[in-house]
N, C-alpha and C positions, 0 to 999 in steps of 0.2 A: 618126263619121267625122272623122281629122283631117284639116288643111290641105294635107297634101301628098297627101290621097287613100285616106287607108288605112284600113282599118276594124279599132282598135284592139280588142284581146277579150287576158281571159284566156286562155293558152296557147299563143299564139302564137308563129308560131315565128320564132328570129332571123336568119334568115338572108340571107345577103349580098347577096338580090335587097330586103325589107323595110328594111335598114339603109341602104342607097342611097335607100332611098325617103324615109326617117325625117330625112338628113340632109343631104340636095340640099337642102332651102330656107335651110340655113346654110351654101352654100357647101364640107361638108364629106363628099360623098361619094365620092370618088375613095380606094380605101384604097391604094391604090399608091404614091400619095403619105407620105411619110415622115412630111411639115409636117402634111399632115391627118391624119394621126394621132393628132399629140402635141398639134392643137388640139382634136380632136375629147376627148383625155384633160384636157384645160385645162377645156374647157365643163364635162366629169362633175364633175369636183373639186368645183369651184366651186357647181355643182345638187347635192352631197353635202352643201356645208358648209351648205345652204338648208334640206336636205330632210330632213336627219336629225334635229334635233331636232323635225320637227313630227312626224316618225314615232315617238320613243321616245314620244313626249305623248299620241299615238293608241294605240300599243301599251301603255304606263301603265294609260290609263281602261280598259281590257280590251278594245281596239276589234280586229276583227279590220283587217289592211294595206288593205283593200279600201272601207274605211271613210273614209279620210283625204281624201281627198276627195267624197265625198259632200256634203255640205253646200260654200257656198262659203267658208267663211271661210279654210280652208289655204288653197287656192287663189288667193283673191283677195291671201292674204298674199303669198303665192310669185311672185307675179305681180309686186307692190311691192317685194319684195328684189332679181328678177334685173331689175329698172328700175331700182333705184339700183346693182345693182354692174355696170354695161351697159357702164363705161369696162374692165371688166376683162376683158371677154371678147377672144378675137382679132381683129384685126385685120379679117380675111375677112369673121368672123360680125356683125362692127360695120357691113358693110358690106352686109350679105341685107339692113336696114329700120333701122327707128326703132327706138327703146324697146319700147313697147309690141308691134308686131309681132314682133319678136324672144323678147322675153319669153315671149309666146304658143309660138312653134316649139320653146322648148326645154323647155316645159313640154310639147307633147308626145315631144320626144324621151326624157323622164321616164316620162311615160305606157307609153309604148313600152317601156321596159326593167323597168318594175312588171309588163308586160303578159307579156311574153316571159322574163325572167332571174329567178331565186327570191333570188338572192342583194339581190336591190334593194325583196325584201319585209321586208327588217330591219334597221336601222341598222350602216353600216361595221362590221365587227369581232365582230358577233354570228353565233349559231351558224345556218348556212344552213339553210332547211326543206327539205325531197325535193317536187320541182313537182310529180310524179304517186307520192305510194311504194304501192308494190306491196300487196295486202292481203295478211295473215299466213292462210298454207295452213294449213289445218287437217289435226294430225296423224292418219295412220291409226291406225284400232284397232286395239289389238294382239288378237292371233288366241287365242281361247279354248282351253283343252287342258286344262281341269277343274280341280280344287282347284291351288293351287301348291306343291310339296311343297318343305318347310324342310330343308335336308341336318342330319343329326344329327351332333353334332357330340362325341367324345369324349377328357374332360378325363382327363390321366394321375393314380393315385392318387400323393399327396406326403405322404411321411411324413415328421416332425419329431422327432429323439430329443429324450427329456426325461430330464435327469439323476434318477437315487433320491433324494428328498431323507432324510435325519435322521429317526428318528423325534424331536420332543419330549422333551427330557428334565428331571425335576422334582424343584428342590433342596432336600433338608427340612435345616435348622437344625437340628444337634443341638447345640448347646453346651448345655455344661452351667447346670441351674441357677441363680441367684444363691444365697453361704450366707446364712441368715439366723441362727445361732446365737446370732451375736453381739450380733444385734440384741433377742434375746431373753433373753438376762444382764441387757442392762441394764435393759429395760424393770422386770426382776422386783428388781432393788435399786432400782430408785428406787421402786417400791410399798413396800418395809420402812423408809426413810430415815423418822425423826420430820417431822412437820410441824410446822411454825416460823408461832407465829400472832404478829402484830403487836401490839404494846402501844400504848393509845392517849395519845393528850398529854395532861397535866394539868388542869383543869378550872379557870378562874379565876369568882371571885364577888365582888362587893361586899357588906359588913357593914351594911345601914342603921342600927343602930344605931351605931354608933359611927365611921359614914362611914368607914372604913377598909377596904384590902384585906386581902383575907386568902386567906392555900391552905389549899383543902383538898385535900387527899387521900383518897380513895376516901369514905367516910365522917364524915370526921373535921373540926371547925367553928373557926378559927381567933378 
């Protein structure tokens, strides 16, 4: 139960009779009013710029939105940031209390729009989840009518000309011969030509008796 009376829950719905309720303790529920509007848009900003990164830090660790305040640490932080930035809020809302009791009202006017708007389950800018999405209808069966028959399907026959090729044809060498006549003259005069034997060189000897040289020739003793 918050302070202004209302019994915060998932689902809830937002509308203009809960809003007045959420926002009379900050002097901000009249929406007719122009100025309370564009204060009522000052306050969000400002609880955005508080709330968002404890929300990516929650959503990070793998926490589901509804986790973030569960334990008190967010909370007692959140409560210590909108006490020091207290000079920034408007005027009016400087003027519903103190610090601290202020701090309190607009943490549940937070509460309040975690509780009711999907769009404030995930940091500025990120993709919106669906508050209640519909479950996916299960398609009907389709209707049995025995085997499914494949239509047959027939290809035109394509014929390709092919030109006649050549048969192969096989080129025998006939040239003639080489003559070898000639080569055969000569072979047979040089088999009758005399053979021409080498004469050997002179033979030289010393004389011991007579220590002298001498030639001989074939036989013969100088």
């Amino acid at each position: 139960m918050s302070p202004a009376g209302l019994r915060l829950r998932t689902g809830m719905p937002a509308s203009p009779k809960n809003r007045k309720i959420m926002w009379k303790p900050l002097n901000l529920e009249d929406e007719d009013d122009a100025q309370v509007m564009a204060d009522r848009q000052a306050v969000l900003n400002l609880v955005r710029e508080i709330y968002d990164p404890y929300l990516k830090r929650c959503l990070l660790k793998g926490y589901d939105w509804k986790m973030m305040f569960v334990g008190r640490y967010a909370e007692t932080e959140f409560l210590g940031k909108m006490r020091i930035c207290f000079d920034q809020l408007p005027e009016r809302v400087r003027q519903a209390g103190d610090r601290i009791l202020v701090a309190k009202m607009i943490l549940d006017v937070l509460k309040f729009h975690r509780f009711s708007d999907p769009s404030w389950r995930v940091p500025l800018g990120y993709p919106v989840p669906l508050a209640n999405p519909a479950p996916l209808a299960n398609p009907a069966p389709l209707a049995s009518s025995g085997p499914l028959a494949l239509p047959v399907v027939q290809f035109p026959e394509v014929y390709f000309p092919v030109a006649d090729s050549p048969s192969p044809t096989v080129t025998v060498n006939s040239a003639p011969a080489p003559d070898t006549a000639g080569l055969d003259i000569l072979a047979d005069a040089a088999s009758r030509a005399p053979r021409w034997i080498p004469r050997l060189p002179p033979r030289i000897t010393r004389n011991s008796n007579s220590h002298q040289l001498g030639w001989i020739m074939g036989e013969s003793n100088v």
